[in-house]
C-alpha positions in Angstrom: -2.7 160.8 129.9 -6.7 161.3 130.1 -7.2 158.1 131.5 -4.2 158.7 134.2 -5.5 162.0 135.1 -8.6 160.6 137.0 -6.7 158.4 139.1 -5.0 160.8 140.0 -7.8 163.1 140.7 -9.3 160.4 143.1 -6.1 159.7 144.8 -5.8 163.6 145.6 -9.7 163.8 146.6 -9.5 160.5 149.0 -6.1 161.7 150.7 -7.5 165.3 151.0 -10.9 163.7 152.4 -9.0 161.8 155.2 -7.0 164.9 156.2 -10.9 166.0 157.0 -11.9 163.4 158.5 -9.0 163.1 160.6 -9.3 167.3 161.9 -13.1 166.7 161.9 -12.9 163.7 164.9 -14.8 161.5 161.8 -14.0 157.9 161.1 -12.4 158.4 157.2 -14.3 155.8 155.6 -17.5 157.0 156.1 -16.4 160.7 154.8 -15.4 159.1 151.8 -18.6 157.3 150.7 -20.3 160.8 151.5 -18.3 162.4 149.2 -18.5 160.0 146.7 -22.4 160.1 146.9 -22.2 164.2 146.4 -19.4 163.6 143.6 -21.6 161.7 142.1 -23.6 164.3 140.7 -21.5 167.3 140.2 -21.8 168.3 136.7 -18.6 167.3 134.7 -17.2 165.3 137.4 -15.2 162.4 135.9 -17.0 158.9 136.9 -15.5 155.7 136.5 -17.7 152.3 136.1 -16.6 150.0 139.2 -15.4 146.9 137.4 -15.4 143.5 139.1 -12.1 142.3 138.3 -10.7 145.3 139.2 -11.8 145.3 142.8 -11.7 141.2 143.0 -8.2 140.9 141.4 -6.6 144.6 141.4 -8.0 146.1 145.2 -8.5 143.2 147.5 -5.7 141.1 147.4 -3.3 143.5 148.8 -5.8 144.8 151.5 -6.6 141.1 152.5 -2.4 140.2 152.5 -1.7 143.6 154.7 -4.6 142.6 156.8 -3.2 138.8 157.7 0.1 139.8 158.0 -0.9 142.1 161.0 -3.3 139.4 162.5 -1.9 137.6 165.5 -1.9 133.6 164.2 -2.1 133.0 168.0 -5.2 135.6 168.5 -6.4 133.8 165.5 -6.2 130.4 166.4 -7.5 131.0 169.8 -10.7 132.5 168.3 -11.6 130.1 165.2 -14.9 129.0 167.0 -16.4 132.2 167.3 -14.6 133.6 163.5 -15.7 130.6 161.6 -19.6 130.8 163.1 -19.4 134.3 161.9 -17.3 133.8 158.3 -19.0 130.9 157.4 -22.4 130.4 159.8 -23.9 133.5 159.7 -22.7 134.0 155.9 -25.0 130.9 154.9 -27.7 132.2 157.6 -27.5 135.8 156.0 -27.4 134.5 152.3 -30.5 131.9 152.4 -32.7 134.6 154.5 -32.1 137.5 152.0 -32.6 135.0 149.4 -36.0 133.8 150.8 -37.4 137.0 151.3 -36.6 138.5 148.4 -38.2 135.7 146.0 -41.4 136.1 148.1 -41.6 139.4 147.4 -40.7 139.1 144.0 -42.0 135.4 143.4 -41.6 135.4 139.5 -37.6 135.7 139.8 -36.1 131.7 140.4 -34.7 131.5 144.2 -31.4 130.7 143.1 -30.7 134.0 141.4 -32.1 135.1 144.7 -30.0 133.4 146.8 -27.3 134.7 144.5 -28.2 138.2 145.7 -28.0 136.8 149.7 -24.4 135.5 149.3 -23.2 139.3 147.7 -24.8 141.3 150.7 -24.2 138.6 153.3 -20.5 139.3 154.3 -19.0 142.1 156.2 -16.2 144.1 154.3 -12.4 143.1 155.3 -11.4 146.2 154.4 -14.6 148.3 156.2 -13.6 146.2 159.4 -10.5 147.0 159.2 -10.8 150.1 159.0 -13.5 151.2 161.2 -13.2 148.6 163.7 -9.5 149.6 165.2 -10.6 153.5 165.0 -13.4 152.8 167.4 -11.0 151.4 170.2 -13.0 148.7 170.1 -11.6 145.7 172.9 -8.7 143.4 171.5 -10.6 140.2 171.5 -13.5 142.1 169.6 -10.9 143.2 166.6 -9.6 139.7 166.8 -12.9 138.2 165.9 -13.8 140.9 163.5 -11.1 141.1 161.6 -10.9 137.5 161.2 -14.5 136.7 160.2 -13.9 139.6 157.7 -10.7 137.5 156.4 -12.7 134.3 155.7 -15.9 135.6 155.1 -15.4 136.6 151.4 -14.6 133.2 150.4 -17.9 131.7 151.7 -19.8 134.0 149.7 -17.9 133.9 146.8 -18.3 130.2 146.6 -22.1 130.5 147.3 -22.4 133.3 144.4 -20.4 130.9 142.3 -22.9 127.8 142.7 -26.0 129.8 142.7 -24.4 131.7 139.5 -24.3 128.3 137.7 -28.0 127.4 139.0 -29.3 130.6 137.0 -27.5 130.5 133.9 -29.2 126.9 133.7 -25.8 124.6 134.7 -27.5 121.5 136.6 -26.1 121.9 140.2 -26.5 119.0 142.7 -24.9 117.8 146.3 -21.9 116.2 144.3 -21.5 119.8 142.5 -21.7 121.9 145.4 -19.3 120.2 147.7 -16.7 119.9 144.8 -16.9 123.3 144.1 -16.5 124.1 147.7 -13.7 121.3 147.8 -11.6 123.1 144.8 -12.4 127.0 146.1 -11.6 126.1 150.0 -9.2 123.5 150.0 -7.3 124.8 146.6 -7.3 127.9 148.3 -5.3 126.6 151.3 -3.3 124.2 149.5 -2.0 127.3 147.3 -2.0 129.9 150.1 0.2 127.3 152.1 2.8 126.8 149.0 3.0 130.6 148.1 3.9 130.9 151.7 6.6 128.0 151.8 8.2 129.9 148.5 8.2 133.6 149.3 9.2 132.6 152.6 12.0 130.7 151.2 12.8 134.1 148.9 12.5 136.0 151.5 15.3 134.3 154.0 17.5 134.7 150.6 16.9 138.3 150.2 19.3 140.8 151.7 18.1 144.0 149.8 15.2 145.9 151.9 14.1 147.1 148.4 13.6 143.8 147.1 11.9 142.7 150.2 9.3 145.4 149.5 9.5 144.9 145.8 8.8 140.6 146.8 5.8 142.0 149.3 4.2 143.6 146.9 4.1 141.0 144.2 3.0 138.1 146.5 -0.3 138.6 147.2 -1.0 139.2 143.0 1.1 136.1 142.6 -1.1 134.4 144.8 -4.4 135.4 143.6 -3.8 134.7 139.9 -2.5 131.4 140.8 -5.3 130.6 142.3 -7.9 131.9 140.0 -5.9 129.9 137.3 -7.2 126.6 138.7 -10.7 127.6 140.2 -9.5 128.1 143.6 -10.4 130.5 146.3 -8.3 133.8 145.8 -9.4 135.0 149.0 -8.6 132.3 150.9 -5.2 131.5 149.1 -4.1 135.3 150.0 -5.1 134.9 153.5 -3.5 131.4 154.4 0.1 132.9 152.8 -0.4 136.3 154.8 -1.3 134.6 158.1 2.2 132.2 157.7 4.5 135.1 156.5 3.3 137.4 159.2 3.5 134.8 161.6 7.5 134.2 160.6 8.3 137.7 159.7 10.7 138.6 162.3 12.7 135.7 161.5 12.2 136.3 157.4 12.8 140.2 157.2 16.0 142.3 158.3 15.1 145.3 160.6 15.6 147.4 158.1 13.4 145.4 155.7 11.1 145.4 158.0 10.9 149.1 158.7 10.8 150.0 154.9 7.8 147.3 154.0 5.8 148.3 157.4 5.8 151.7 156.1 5.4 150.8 152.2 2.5 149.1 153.7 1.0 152.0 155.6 1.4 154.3 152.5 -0.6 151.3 149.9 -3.4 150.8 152.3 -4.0 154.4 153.2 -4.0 155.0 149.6 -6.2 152.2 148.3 -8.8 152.4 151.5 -9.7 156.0 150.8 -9.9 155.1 147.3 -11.7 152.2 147.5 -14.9 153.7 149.7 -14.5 157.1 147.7 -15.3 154.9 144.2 -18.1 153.1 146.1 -19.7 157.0 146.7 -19.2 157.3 143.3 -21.1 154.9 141.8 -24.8 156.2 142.5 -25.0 157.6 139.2 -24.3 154.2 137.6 -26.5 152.6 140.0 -29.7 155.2 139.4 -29.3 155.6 135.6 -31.1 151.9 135.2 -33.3 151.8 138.1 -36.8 151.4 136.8 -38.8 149.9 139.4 -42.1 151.5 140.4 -41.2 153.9 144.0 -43.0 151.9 146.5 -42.3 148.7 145.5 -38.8 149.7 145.5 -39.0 151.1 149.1 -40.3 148.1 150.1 -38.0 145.2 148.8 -35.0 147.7 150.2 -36.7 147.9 153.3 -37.4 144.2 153.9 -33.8 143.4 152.0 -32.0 145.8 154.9 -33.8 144.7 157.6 -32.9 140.7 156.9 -29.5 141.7 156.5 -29.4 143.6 160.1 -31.8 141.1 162.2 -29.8 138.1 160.8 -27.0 138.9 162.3 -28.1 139.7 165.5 -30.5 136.3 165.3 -27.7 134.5 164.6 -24.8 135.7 167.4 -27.0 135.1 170.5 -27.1 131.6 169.9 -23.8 131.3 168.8 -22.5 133.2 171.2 -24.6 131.4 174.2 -25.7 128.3 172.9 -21.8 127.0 172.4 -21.5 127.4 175.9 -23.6 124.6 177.2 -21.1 122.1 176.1 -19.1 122.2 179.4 -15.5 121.7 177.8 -16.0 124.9 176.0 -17.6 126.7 179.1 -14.2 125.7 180.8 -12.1 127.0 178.8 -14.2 130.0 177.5 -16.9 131.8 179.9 -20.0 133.3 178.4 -18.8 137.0 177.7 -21.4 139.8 178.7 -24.6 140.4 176.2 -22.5 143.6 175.5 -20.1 142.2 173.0 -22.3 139.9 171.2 -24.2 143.2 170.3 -21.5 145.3 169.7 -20.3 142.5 166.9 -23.9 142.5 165.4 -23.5 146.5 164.8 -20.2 146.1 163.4 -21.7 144.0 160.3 -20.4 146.8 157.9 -20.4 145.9 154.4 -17.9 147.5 151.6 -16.9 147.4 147.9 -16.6 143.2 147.9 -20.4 143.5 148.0 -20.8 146.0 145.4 -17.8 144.3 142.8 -20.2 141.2 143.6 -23.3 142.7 142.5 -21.7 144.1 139.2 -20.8 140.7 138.7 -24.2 139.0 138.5 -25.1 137.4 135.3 -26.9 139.7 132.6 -29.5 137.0 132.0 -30.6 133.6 133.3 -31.1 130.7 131.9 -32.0 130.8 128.1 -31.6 134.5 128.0 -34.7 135.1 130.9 -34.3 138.5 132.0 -34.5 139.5 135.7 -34.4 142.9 137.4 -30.7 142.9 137.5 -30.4 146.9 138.3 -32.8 146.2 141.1 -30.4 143.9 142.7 -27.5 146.1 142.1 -29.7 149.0 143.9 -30.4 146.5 146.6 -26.3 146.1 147.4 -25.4 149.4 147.1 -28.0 150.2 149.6 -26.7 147.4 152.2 -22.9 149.4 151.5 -24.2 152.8 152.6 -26.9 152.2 154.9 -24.4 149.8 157.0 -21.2 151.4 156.6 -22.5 155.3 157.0 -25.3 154.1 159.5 -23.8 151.3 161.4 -20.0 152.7 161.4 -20.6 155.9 162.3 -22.8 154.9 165.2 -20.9 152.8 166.0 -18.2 154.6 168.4 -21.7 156.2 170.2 -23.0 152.1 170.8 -19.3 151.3 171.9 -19.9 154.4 174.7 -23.4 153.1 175.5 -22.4 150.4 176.5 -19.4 151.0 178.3 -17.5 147.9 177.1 -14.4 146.7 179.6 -11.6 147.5 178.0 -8.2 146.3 177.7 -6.7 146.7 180.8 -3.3 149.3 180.0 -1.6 148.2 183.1 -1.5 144.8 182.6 -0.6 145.0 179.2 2.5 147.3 180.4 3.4 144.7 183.3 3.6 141.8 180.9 6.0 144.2 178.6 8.0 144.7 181.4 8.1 141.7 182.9 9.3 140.2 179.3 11.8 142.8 178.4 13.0 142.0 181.9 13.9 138.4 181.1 15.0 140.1 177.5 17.6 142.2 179.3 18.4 139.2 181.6 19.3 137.1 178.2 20.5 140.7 176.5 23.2 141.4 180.0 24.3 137.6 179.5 25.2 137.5 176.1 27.2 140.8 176.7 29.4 139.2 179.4 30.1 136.1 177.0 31.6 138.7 174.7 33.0 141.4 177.1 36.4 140.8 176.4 36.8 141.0 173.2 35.6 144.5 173.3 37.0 148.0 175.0 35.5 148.2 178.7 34.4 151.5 178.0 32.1 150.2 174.9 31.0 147.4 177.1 29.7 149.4 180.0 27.9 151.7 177.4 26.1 149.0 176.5 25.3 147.6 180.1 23.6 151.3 180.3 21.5 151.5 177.4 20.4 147.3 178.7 19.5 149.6 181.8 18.1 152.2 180.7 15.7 149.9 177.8 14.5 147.9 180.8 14.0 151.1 183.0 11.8 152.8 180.7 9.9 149.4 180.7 8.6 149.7 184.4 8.6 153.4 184.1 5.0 153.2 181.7 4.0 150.9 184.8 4.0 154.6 186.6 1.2 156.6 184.8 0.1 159.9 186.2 1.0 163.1 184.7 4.1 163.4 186.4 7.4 163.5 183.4 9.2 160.3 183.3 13.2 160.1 183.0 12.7 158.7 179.9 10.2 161.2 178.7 12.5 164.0 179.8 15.2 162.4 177.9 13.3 162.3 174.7 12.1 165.7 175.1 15.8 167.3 175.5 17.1 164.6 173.1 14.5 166.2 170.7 16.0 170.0 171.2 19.4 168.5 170.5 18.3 166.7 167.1 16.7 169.9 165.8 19.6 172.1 166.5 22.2 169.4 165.0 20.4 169.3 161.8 20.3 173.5 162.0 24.1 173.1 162.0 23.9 170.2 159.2 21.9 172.4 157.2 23.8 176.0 157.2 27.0 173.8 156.5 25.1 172.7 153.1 24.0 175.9 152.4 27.7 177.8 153.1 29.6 175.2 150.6 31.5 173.7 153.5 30.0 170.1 152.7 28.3 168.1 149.9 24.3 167.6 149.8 25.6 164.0 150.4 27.0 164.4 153.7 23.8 166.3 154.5 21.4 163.5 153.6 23.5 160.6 155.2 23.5 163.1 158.5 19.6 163.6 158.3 19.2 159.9 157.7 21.3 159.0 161.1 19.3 162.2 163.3 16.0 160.8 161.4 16.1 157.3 162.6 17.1 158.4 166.1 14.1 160.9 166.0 11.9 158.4 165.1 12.6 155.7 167.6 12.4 158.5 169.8 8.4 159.1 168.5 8.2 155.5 169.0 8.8 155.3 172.8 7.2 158.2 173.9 3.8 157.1 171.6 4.0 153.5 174.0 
């Protein structure tokens, strides 16, 4: 009971703290860590010690699986040049610069426990990305590349942490070790992510039950993740390769209504474990402070220097990548140098997250032969790179978007390839009808040649903007009055005796869905 209530006491301070952020006009995320900081010393407060496994194991892998699902495979694929040079480039650029400049300014610590420090602040947050990036209204292709380097990033860290980990704790680490360890984390990874999707797949085509759809959904990524661990493969990657195939072949996987109930099962864990997530990072400060000896200017200093590598790398590394690619003339064909606006808006979107600080808690206590080092130091230096990126960076970052006046997705033509496809949808809808008209009443049958209509009317109608009502918004809108007073009639039956609270709840269910799909089409 005393170790539920705090839980529960988070979970009620994070949701609470979004319902701010959300009437405030703030991005949620960076309330959170706020709070957390101030939470962090108010007397009495519960605290709870981050622990590695818990974010690594318990946290991620359902954020990283929700996070593939979503991700367009086509998007994807279409962007590997750019997502790799930033998940796996700029991760080794970012890693080996910290790394440098923090042994020469603290010389008598080895590099490679320095370098060890470079791979946990080097990669942006999945789940800050995520969550920041989509709020911002950002352009598509932007998400795109975000979101994916923020997929693949973790693993390339994590496999540098690992190798540099064995360097310190006095395990000989040559070429041979390095690219077998790289061999079993990456390629294990995708070997296991691949077979995890090839069997929940298969589970899910045999699975009828929307609740053990969402029951399957939930277990896979854990499944996946421990699997993985189990033979020294890449967790991260294993999770991302089975979320990218599943949400790839969803449609064809998932009933509608399995799909409705895990979309919103979905909404529900990553609301929940989002807020939670950057509210523990907050809290942490205490923990952080509490062995953090090192003399005041020389520990404004090494944070100084540390968060300035971390921001210049970035931007030192995307010009050239972004630019530089483009001289090879089969890549300027089929890809045109983009305006110096988005490389720059993609180097200010290098927010880092919990990964970073579950990275830094997991640094070895000692080096080799027990050799202490100023491990508190580098746990200060990592939670600094959280907050000053993600509350500095992310909530500057819708200003920067402005500033720059990035070209946005164009609505119309989004709206005129919808159209133009639920045109050729009707087409094949209005065909399939007429193979099957006669084995239905004609009355039935020219219903349904109507709501064909009407679905591809309301198509071209978004093609209309303006502020002028739509037939199909006026139909929602009176269809709306007529729900609400249905369910007033519903209701006072219940209330009167004249029918069961079962009859009640299978009538709100019917009036819900409608409502909702109603929601649906006026929100596009």
């Amino acid at each position: 009971m005393e170790s539920l209530f705090p839980v529960v006491v988070f979970l009620a301070i994070a949701t609470l703290g979004a319902a701010l952020a959300r009437r405030l006009g703030l991005l949620a995320p960076i309330l959170l860590v706020v709070l957390g900081l101030a939470l962090s010393f108010l007397p009495g407060f519960p605290q709870i010690h981050l622990e590695p496994e818990l974010v690594l194991i318990g946290i991620l892998p359902p954020l990283l699986y929700v996070a593939a699902l979503e991700t367009s495979v086509p998007a994807f694929k279409n962007n590997i040049r750019p997502i790799l040079l930033l998940a796996v480039g700029l991760v080794l650029f970012t890693a080996f610069a910290v790394g440098f400049v923090l042994h020469l300014l603290l010389p008598q610590v080895p590099f490679a426990i320095c370098l060890a420090l470079g791979a946990v602040v080097a990669p942006p947050d999945a789940v800050a990305a995520t969550a920041v990036a989509r709020r911002v209204g950002l352009p598509r292709r932007v998400v795109t590349i975000l979101e994916g380097e923020s997929l693949v990033n973790d693993a390339t860290a994590l496999v540098l942490l690992r190798v540099a980990t064995m360097a310190t704790i006095g395990t000989t680490v040559g070429t041979a070790d390095v690219a077998v360890e790289v061999l079993r984390a990456t390629g294990g990874g995708i070997l296991i992510g691949a077979l995890g999707a090839v069997v929940f797949g298969f589970l899910h085509r045999r699975i009828s039950d929307p609740l053990l759809d969402n029951a399957l959904s939930l277990i896979i990524p854990f499944a996946v993740v421990f699997t993985a661990e189990h033979v020294h493969a890449s967790g991260v990657v294993a999770v991302v390769v089975t979320g990218l195939a599943l949400g790839h072949k969803l449609p064809q996987l998932l009933s509608a209504a399995s799909r409705l109930q895990t979309g919103a099962f979905w909404r529900l864990v990553r609301f929940l474990l989002e807020g939670l997530v950057f509210l523990l990072v907050g809290l942490q400060l205490r923990d952080v402070l509490r062995d953090l000896d090192e003399p005041a200017g020389s520990l404004v200093l090494i944070t100084v220097a540390v968060l300035a590598t971390v921001f210049l790398t970035r931007f030192v590394w995307l010009f050239p990548a972004t630019y530089l690619a483009r001289l090879v003339p089969r890549i300027r064909r089929r890809d045109e140098a983009p305006s110096p606006k988005i490389p720059i808006i993609i180097g200010w979107a290098g927010m880092r997250g919990v990964v970073t600080l579950a990275a830094a808690l997991a640094l070895p206590l000692t080096l080799a032969e027990d050799e202490p080092y100023p491990r508190a130091l580098f746990i200060w230096l990592a939670f600094a790179v959280i907050v000053v990126t993600l509350v500095g960076q992310g909530a500057t970052l819708p200003m920067v978007a402005r500033r720059l006046k990035l070209p946005q997705d164009d609505p119309v033509q989004d709206a005129l390839s919808a159209a133009g496809v639920q045109q050729q949808a009707s087409r094949a809808a209005r065909d399939r009808l007429e193979e099957l008209a006669d084995s239905a009443p004609a009355a039935v049958v020219d219903r349904l040649r109507r709501v064909q209509e009407d679905r591809t009317n309301m198509a071209w109608e978004r093609l209309g903007g303006g502020e002028r009502e739509t037939p199909s918004q006026a139909y929602g809108r009176l269809r709306q009055e007529m729900i609400d007073a249905e369910r007033d009639v519903f209701r006072a039956a219940r209330d009167s005796g004249r029918i069961p609270e079962e009859v009640l709840v299978q009538a709100y269910r019917d009036l819900d869905l409608e409502e909702s799909l109603l929601r649906q089409e006026v929100d596009q």
